[in-house]
Steps between C-alpha positions, in 0.01 A plus 500: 500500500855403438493722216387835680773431748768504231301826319531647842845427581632590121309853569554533840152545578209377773282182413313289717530148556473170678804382774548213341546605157719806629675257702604284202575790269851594424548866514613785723138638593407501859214472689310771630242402692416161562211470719158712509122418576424644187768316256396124616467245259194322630416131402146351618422150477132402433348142465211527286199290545430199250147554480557813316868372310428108424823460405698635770719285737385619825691279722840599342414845499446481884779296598703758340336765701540296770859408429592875459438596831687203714852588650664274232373723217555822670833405587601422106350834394665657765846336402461555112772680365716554808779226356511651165450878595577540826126604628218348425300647167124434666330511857141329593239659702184257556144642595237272557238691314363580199325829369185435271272755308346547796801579755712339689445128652579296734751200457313184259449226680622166327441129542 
């Protein structure tokens, strides 16, 4: 990505990329838009099941899910970037649900 940025720059010319890789890019481009519905870069987090993947580690995948969504992780991702770049290069947005094959579900009940 760094690369298009400087390709972009050298010609003067529109790219796409990520905040924080155009936030730690050295050049004179600007930003045009930074915010739409329709340019989000949306993560998911899924913990499988280890009936079907034997060799997964279940519990550390969901106390990562469940560590991403306290106010201590939220916070960090929320501060990320704002020391070195003045602004922070990422934003979190949790939903407690999941979409399958068949739709949209509700929120997985753990033990």
């Amino acid at each position: 990505m760094g690369q298009t940025l400087t390709v972009a720059d050298e010609k003067q010319a529109y790219t796409i990329s990520d905040k924080a890789t155009f936030l730690a890019h050295e050049d004179s481009l600007s930003m045009l838009l930074e915010e739409t519905d329709d340019m989000k870069n949306t993560y998911s987090m899924i913990v499988v099941t280890a009936e079907r993947f034997a060799d997964s580690n279940v519990k550390g995948a969901q106390a990562f899910v469940d560590w991403i969504a306290t106010d201590e992780a939220r916070q960090m991702i929320a501060e990320y970037g704002k020391a070195e770049y003045g602004e922070a290069c990422s934003s979190i947005s949790i939903k407690n649900t999941f979409t399958s094959r068949r739709g949209t579900c509700p929120p997985l009940l753990h033990k």
